[in-house]
N, C-alpha and C positions, 0 to 999 in steps of 0.2 A: 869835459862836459858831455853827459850823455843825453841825447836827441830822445826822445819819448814818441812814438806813434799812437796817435788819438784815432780810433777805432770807435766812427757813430751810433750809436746804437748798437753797441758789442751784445745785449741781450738778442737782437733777431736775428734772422738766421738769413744770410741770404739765397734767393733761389727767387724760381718761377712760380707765378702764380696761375695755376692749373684751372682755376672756377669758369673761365670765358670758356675753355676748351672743351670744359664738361658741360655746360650748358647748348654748346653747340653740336655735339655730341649727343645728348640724348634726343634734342631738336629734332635731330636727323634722322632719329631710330624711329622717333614717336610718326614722323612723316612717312619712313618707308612701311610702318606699320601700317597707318591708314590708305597707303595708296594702292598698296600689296593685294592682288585676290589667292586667295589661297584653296588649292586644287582639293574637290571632290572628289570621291569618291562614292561608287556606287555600293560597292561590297563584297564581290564576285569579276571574277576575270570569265568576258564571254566572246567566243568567235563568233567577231561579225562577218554578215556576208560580204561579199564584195560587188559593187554596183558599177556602171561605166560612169555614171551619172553622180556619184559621191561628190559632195561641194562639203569645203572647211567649214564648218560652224563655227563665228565668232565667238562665241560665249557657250557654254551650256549650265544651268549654276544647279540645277537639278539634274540629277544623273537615276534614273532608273533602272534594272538589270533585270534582265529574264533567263534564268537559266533554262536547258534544256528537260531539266527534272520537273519544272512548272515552279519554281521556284522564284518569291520577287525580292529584292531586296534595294530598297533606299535608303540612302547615308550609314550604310553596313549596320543598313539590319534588316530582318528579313519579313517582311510583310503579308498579310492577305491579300489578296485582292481585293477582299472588302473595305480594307484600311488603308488602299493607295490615296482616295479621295480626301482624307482627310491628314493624311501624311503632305500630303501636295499644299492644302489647305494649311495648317503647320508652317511650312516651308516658307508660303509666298506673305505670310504674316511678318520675317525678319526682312524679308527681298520681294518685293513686291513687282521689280520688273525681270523677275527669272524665267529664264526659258525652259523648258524641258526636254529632256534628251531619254528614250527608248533607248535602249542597247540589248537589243532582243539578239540570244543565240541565233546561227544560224538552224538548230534542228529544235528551234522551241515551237509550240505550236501557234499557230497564227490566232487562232481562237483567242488564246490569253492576252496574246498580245493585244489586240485589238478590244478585249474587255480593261486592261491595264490603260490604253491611252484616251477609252470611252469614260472612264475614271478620273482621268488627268483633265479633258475636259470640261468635266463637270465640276472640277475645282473650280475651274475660271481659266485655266489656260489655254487659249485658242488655236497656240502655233507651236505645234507637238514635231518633234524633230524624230526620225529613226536613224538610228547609229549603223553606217557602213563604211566598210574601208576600198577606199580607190581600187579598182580592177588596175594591172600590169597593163601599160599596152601594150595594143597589139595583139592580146589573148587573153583568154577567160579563164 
């Protein structure tokens, strides 16, 4: 007498079912997407001065740049001075609560600077950061 083994549902296939994992999975993608700030740039690498008095800025979501050429450039690209104002303006239309950060050379001339954040201003932004790097202590 031969014994026959009955095999349920021989057409499916067995395994795991993957759908819960992928669901949680993209869950997780789509949350680190939204909670993620993702780093500006201004467009230009510039030597900041160095200050005793330098403090970490929490945030800066606007980044400005002044090269030593007289050169401005926001979100790499390179601007007039007459278009900072409305570059700014632009800007605080996606992010309305962004700061702005100056990152003025150390051998740019103060003049531009000072027309650049007269500019930023008149956007609407009232608390203009200048970008400097901590002095070493103990020496200058």
């Amino acid at each position: 007498m031969r014994m026959r083994r009955h095999h349920a549902g021989s057409d499916e296939e067995a395994g795991i079912d993957m759908t819960p994992m992928l669901d949680i999975v993209f869950i997780m993608l789509i949350f680190f997407i939204v909670t993620s700030s993702f780093i500006k740039e201004s467009g230009i690498t510039v030597q900041s001065p160095s200050a005793d008095s330098a403090a970490e800025q929490p945030k800066g979501n606007i980044l400005i740049a002044v090269s030593p050429d007289g050169e401005i450039w926001i979100d790499q690209q390179q601007v007039d001075v007459r278009a900072v104002r409305a570059a700014v303006e632009r800007m605080l239309v996606d992010q309305p609560d962004s700061t702005v950060v100056v990152q003025a050379d150390r051998d740019s001339r103060s003049g531009l600077v000072i027309q650049v954040m007269d500019q930023v201003r008149l956007a609407g932004v009232q608390d203009v950061a200048l970008a400097a790097t901590a002095a070493a202590p103990g020496g200058r």
